[in-house]
C-alpha positions in Angstrom: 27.2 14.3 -25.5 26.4 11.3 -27.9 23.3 9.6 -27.2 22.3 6.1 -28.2 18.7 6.0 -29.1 17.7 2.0 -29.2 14.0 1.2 -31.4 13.5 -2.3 -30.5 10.2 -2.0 -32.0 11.7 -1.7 -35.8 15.2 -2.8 -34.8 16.4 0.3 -35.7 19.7 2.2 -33.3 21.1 5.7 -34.0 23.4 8.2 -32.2 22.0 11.5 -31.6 24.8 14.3 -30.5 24.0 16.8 -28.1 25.5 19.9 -26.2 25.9 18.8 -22.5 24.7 22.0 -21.2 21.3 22.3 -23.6 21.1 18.8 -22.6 20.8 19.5 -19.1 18.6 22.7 -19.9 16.1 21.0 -21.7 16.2 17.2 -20.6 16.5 17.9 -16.7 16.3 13.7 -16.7 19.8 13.8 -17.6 20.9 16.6 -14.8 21.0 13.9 -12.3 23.6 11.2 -14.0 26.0 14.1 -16.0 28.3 14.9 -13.5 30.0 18.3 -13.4 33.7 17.3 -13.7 34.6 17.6 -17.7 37.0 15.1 -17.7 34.4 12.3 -16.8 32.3 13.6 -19.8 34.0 10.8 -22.0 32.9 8.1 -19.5 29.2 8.6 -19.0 27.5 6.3 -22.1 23.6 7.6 -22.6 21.3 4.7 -23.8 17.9 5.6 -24.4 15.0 3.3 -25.6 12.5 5.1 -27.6 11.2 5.5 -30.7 13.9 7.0 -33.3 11.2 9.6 -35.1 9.9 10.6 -31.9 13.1 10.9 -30.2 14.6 13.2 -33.6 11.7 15.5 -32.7 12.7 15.8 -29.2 16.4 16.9 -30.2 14.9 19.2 -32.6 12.6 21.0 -30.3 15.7 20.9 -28.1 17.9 22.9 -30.3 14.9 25.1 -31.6 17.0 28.3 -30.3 20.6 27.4 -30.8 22.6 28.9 -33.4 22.7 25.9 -36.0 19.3 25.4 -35.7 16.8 27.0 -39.0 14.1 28.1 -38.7 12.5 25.2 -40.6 13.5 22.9 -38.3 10.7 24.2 -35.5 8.9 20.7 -34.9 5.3 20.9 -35.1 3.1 18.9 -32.9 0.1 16.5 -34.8 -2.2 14.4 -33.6 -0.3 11.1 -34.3 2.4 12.3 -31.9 1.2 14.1 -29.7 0.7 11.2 -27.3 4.3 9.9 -27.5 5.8 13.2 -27.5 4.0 13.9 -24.3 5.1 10.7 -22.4 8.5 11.0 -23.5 8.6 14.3 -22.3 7.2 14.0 -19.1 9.7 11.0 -18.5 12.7 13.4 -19.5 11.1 16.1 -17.4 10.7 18.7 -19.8 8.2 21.1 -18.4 7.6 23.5 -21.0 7.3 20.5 -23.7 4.8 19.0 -21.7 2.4 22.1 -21.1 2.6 22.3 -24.7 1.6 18.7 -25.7 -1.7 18.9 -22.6 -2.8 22.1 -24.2 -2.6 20.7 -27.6 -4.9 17.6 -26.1 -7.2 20.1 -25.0 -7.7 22.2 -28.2 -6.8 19.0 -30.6 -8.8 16.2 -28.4 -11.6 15.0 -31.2 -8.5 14.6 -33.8 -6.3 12.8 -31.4 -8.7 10.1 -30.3 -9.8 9.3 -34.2 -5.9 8.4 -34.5 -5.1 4.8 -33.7 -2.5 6.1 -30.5 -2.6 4.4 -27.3 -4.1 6.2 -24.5 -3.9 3.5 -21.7 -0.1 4.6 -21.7 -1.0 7.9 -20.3 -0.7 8.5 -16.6 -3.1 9.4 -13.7 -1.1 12.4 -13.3 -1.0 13.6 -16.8 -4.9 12.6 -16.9 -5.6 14.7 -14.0 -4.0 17.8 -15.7 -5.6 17.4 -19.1 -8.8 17.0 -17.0 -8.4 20.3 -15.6 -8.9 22.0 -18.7 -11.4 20.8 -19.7 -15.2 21.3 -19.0 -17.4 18.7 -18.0 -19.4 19.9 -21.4 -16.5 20.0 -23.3 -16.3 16.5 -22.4 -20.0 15.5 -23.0 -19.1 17.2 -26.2 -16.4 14.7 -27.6 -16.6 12.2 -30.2 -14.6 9.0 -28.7 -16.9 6.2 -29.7 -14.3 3.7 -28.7 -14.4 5.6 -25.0 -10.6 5.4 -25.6 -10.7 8.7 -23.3 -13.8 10.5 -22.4 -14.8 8.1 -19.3 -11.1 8.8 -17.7 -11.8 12.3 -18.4 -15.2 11.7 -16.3 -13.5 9.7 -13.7 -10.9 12.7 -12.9 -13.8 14.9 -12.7 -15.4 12.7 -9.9 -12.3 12.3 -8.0 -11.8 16.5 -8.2 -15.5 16.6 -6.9 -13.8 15.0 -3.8 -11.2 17.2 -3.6 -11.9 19.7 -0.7 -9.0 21.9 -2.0 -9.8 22.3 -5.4 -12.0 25.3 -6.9 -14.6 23.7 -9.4 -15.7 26.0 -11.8 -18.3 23.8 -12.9 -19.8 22.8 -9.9 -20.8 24.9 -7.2 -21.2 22.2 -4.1 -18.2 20.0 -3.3 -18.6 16.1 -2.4 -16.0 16.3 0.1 -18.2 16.1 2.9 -21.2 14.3 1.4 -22.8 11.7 3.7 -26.7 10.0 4.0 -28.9 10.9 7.2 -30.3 8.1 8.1 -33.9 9.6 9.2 -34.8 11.3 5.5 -31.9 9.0 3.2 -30.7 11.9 1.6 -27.5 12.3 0.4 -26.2 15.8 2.0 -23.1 17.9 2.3 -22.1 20.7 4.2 -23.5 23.2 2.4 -26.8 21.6 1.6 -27.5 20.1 4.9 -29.2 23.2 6.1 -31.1 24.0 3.4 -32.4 20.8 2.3 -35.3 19.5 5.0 -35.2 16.5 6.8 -38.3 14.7 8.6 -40.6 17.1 10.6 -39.2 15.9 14.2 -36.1 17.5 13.3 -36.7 21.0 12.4 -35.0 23.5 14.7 -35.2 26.8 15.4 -32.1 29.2 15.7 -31.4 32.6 17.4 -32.7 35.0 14.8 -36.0 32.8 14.4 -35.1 31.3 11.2 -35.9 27.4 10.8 -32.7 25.0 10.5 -33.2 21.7 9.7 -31.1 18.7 11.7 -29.8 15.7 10.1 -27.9 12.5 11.4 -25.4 11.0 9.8 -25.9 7.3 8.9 -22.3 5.8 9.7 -23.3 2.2 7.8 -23.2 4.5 4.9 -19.8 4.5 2.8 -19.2 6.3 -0.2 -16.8 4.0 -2.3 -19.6 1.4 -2.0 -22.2 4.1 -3.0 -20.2 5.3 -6.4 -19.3 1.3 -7.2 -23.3 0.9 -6.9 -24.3 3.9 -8.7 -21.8 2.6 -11.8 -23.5 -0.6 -11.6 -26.9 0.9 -11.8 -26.1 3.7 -14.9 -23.4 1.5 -16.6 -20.8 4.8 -17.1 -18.6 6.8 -15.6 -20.3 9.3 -17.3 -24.0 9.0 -15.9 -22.5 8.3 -12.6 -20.9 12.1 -12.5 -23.9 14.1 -13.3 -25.6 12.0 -11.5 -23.3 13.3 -8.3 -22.9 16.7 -9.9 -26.4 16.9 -9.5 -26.5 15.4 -5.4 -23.8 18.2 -4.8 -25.4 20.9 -6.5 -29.1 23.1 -5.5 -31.0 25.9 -6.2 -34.1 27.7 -5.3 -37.7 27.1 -6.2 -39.9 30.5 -7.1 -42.8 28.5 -6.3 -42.7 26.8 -3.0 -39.6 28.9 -1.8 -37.8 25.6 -1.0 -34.1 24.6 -1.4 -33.8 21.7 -3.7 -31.2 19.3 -4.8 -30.8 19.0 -8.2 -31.7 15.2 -8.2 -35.1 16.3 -6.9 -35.6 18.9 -9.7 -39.1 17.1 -10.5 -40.1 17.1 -7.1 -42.2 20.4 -6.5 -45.2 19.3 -4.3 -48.8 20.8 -4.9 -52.2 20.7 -5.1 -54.4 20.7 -7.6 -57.1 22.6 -5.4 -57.0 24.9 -2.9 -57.5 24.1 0.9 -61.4 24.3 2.0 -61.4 26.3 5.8 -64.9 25.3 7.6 -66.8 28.1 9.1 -68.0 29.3 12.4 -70.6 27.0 12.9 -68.8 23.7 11.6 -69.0 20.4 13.2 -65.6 20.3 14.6 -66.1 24.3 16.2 -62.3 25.5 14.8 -61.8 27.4 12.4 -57.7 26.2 12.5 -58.3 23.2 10.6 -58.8 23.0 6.8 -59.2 20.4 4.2 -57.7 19.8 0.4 -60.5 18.3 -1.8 -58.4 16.9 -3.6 -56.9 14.0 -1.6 -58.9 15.1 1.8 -55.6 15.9 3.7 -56.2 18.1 6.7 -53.7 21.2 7.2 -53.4 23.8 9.6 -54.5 27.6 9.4 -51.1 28.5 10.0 -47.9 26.6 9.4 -45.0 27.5 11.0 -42.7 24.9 9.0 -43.5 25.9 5.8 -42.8 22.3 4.5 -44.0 21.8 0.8 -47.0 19.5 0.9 -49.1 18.0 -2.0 -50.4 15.1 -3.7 -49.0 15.7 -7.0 -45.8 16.9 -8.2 -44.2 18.8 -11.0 -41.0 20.5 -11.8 -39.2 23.6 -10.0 -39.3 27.0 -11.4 -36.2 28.8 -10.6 -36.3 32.2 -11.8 -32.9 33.8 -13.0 -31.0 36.8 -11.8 -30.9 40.0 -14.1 -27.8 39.9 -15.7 -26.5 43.3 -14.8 -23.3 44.9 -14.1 -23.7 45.0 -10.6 -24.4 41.3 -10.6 -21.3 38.9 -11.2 -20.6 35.4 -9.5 -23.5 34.2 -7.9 -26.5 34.5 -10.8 -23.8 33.4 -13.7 -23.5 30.2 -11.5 -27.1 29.6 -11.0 -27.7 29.8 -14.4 -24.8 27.7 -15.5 -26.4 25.3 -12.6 -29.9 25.7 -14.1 -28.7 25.1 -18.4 -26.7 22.1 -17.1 -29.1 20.9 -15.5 -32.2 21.2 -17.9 -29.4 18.9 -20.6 -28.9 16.1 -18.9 -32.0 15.8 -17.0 -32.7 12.4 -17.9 -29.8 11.4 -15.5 -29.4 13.8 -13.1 -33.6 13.5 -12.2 -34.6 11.1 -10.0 -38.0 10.0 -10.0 -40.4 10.9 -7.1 -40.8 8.0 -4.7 -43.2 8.7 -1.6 -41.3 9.1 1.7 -42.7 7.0 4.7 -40.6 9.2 7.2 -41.5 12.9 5.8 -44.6 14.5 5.9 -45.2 15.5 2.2 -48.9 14.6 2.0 -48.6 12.5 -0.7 -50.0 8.8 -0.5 -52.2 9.8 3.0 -55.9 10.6 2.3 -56.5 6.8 1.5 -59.6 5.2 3.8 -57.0 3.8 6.4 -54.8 6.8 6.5 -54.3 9.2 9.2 -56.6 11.1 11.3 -56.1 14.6 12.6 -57.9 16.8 14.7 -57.4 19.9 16.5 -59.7 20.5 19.0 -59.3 24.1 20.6 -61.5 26.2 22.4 -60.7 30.3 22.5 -61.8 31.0 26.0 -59.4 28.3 28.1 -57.0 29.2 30.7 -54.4 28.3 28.6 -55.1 30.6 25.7 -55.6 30.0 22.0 -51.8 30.3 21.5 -50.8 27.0 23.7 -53.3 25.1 21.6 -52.0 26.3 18.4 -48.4 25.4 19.2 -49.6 21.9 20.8 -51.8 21.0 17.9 -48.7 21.8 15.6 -46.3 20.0 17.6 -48.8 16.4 17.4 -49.0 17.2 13.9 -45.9 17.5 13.1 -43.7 15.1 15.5 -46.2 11.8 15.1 -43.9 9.7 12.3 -41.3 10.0 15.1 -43.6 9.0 17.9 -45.0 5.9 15.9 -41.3 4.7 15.2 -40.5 5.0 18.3 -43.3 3.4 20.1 -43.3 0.4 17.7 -39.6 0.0 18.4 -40.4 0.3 22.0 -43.3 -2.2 21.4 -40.8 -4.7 20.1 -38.5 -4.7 22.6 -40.7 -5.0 25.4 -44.0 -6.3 26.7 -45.5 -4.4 29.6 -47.6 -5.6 32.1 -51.2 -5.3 32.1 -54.5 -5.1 34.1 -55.4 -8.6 32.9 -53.2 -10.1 35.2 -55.6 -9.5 38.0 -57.3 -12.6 39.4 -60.8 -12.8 39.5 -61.2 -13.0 43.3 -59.4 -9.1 43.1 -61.3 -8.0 40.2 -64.6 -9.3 39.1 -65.8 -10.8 35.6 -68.0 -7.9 35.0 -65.0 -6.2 35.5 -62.8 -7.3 33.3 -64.9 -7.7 30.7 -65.8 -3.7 30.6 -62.4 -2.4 30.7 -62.0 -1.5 26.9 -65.6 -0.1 26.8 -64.3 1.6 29.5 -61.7 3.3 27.9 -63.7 4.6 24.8 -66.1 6.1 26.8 -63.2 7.9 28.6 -62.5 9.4 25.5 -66.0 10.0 24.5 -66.4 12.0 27.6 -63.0 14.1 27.6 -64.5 15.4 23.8 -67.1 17.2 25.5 -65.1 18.7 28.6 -65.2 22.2 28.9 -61.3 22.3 29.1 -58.9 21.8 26.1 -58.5 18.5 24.4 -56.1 18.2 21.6 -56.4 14.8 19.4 -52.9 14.5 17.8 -52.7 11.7 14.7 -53.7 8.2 15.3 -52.6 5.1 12.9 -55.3 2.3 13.2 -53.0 -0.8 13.9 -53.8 -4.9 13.3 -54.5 -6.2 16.4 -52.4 -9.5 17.7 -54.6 -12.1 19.1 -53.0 -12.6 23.0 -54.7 -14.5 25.8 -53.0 -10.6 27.8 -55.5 -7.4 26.7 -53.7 -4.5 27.0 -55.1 -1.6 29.4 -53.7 0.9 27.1 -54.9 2.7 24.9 -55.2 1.2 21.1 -53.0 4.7 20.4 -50.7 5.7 22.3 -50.8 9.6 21.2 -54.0 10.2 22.5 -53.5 13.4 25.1 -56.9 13.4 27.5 -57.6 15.3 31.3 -59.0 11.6 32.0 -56.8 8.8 31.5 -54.5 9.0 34.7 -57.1 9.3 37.5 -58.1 7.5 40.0 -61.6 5.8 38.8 -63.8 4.9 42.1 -66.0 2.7 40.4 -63.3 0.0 40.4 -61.4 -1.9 43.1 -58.2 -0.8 44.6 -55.9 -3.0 43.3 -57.1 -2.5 40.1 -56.2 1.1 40.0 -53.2 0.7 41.8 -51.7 -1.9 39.0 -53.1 0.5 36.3 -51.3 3.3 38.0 -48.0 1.1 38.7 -48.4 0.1 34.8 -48.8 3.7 33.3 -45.2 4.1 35.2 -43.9 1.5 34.0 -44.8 1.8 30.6 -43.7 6.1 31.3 -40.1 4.7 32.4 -39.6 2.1 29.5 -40.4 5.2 26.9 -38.2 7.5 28.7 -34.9 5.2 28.9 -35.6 3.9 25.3 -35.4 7.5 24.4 -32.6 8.1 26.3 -30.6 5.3 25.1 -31.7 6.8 21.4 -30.3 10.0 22.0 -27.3 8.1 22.9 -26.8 5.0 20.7 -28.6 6.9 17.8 -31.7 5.1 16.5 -32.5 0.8 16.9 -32.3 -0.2 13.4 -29.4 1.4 12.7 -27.8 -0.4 15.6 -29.1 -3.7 13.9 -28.5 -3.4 10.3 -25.1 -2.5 11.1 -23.8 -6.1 11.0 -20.6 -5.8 8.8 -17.0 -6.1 10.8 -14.9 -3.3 10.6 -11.8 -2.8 10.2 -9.5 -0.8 12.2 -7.0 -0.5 10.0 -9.7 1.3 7.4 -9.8 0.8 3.6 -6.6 -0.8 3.3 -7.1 -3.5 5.8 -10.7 -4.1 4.8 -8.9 -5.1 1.0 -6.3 -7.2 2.5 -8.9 -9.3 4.4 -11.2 -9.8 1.2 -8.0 -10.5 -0.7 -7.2 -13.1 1.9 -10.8 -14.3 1.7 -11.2 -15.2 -1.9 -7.4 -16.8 -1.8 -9.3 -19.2 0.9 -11.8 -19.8 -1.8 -9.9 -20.6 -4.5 -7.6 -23.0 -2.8 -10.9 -25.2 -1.3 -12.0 -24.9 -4.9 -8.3 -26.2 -6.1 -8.3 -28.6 -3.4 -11.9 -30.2 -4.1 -11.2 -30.2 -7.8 -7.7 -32.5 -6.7 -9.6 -34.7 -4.5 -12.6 -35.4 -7.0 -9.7 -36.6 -10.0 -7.9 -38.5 -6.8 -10.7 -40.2 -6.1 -12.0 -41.0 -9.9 -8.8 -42.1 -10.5 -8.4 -44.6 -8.1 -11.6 -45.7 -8.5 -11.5 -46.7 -11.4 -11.4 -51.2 -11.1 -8.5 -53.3 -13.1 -10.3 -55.0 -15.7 -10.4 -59.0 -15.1 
């Protein structure tokens, strides 16, 4: 078979001859346009537009093993040809040429980018493949200062991080299933949603006894929009994979025996003093209750959560595996994990920012911070065990129950006491309800039964002609509140009692249609259209969009030289 070989490039043609059979062998592009009848051999004319050198190597490494070949004439691949040989190749399908020319990318990568090749002409899918070999330090590790290659290289790696098929051997989490909960922010997969912990109101419990933490998947969130804003915010392709490598990826702290991302490797709550217990004869009579000097938060005896709390942080100490025999996968990872991380620290890490949803510790022993106190008595009817779990429970669940109630607060305005007129209730009256209420509470402290004081948040109070008959928070549990109160009129009472239902029915379907609808703000903030068509209809409409915009632009630029024009006068 002759073959015309056309260099438009140098204006240069030459006729390269061929046995049809090797041909087909080798050059399986030809395979489908050589047809098996001999005597139509004559007819078929082969034009091929290539370079001439490049092409001459091709025959050569085609006839390396036929008879007329020498052993001389073996081509050798070099970095100033690799590149062509391997796109020529792939486009005349020869298979074993072309796992030749990626390995030699892979051992020969430093050389090949110093060469003035082109490597835009390579495509995604021979990209992918040379990606493969590689690791993602054996891509820190090259020297393209053009980038002509190394931020494809990262790029691949990203888009095999969202592969749920593909085995990563340098990354042990997969991003295939990565999402945000909406309560705690963090980004999460499936296998770091139950180690990582989310806000205290959604720690579970499960069969054996073993905490398992609940997240909720923020549906506003999007991850295309997430990695176009990461690459924004670290400039490269490169920062923006470890920067996921490290959302994906966790280990295990020696210290505060907590999961941890690897983002969050700086994160290790503590504090710099140990927590003060106050004796027997204390003011507050419990000995369940004890206090951190060093930023006055108040902590339980005994905590069943186990949360990491502090008002300082530092890094995680992981401690690694003893490398013996019997030990193989799992410690080699962590401590390919660990190395990788501890080298690119400074973008993996992100720095500690206080949480207003979790219960870290951090940021809450200021003057107007939170109160807590656990007020339990031993010999109750209840038992000391009740008290314990109630006093954790209003520890631990009052960030929920302060969104929620200000939500609830927004929505809706309850009717209060103050409505009364004065010929039902008297000034006197009126005027002593909130004094009222305090000493409620005064009293209920020294009941003989038990009163538990779960966390109150002092709040600005709105000036409004209506005074509320509630209490100024609404967590506080008392024997008192709901009873009947003889010293005041009957109507009074019964409009407090048809209020405290009211205000009981309004919480319960606004936590109803929560459990539902999932939470307010998210309802709210979730203002953008979408698509039903998903990502491809969502580009076709912003496409259509900015065509809109430019043609107003076109069209106002029209009418403004329209109008110039023709107002210009005819001099007289």
């Amino acid at each position: 078979m002759v073959i015309h070989v056309c260099d438009e490039a140098k204006n240069l043609k030459e006729d390269f001859v061929c046995p049809r059979d090797l041909l087909i062998s080798e050059m399986k592009y030809f395979a489908e346009y050589l047809s098996v009848d001999a005597q139509r051999w004559e007819e078929v004319d082969i034009s091929v537009h290539c370079d001439v050198h490049i092409f001459d190597w091709l025959i050569r490494y085609v006839k390396r093993n036929s008879k007329d070949s020498e052993a001389n004439e073996m081509p050798t691949l070099e970095p100033s040809n690799v590149i062509s040989i391997l796109i020529s190749s792939e486009f005349l399908k020869m298979d074993s040429l072309v796992e030749k020319c990626i390995h030699y990318c892979h051992k020969n990568m430093n050389a090949i980018v110093a060469t003035p090749c082109n490597m835009n002409c390579i495509n995604a899918n021979l990209v992918t493949h040379i990606a493969d070999l590689f690791t993602h330090n054996e891509v820190e590790e090259l020297k393209d200062k053009r980038d002509k290659f190394k931020s494809k290289l990262f790029c691949k790696k990203i888009e095999r991080m969202f592969d749920p098929e593909y085995v990563n051997p340098d990354s042990r989490g997969n991003a295939a299933t990565l999402y945000r909960c909406c309560l705690c922010k963090k980004l999460l997969t499936k296998e770091t949603e139950r180690r990582i912990p989310c806000v205290p109101g959604k720690i579970n419990i499960d069969q054996h006894g073993n905490i398992v933490y609940v997240h909720i998947r923020d549906k506003t969130w999007e991850v295309h929009e997430y990695l176009i804003g990461l690459h924004e915010e670290l400039k490269s392709w490169r920062d923006v994979y470890w920067r996921l490598w490290g959302t994906v990826n966790w280990l295990t702290c020696s210290r505060c025996n907590q999961s941890f991302l690897c983002t969050e490797f700086s994160h290790c709550q503590y504090h710099s003093q140990s927590v003060l217990y106050p004796g027997v004869a204390s003011a507050l009579g419990s000995t369940g209750t004890g206090v951190y000097p060093c930023c006055n938060q108040k902590v339980l005896r005994f905590d069943p959560t186990t949360l990491p709390k502090g008002c300082k942080v530092r890094d995680h100490m992981v401690d690694l595996p003893s490398e013996n025999g019997d030990e193989d996968a799992l410690p080699s990872q962590t401590t390919k994990i660990l190395n990788d991380l501890l080298h690119h620290r400074d973008v993996i890490v992100v720095p500690f920012t206080k949480d207003e949803n979790s219960d870290s510790g951090i940021g809450l022993c200021d003057e107007k911070g939170i109160e807590c106190d656990v007020l339990v008595e031993p010999n109750t009817p209840w038992g000391p065990k009740t008290g314990e779990i109630n006093a954790f429970l209003s520890l631990k669940n009052w960030t929920l129950q302060l969104k929620q109630q200000s939500l609830l607060s927004e929505e809706e305005e309850y009717t209060t006491g103050s409505e009364v007129t004065e010929d039902e209730v008297g000034d006197e009256e009126e005027v002593c309800r909130k004094p009222g209420r305090k000493e409620k509470l005064k009293k209920s402290y020294k009941h003989p039964k038990k009163v538990l004081s779960s966390p109150s948040v002092q709040k600005k109070e709105k000036p409004s002609d209506k005074s509320s008959s509630r209490d100024a928070s609404p967590f506080i549990v008392s024997m008192q509140q709901n009873k009947w109160d003889a010293s005041r009129s009957l109507r009074f009472n019964q409009d407090a009692q048809r209020e405290d239902d009211q205000r009981r029915m309004s919480e319960i379907t606004g936590h109803l249609i929560k459990m539902r609808l999932g939470d307010l703000d998210r309802v709210k903030s979730k203002d953008s259209k979408e698509y039903a068509g998903g990502i491809y209809s969502r580009l076709e409409a912003q496409i259509k969009a900015s065509a809109q915009v430019s043609a107003r632009q076109n069209n106002a630029e029209k009418n403004a030289r329209s109008k110039s024009r023709f107002g210009q006068g005819r001099p007289t």
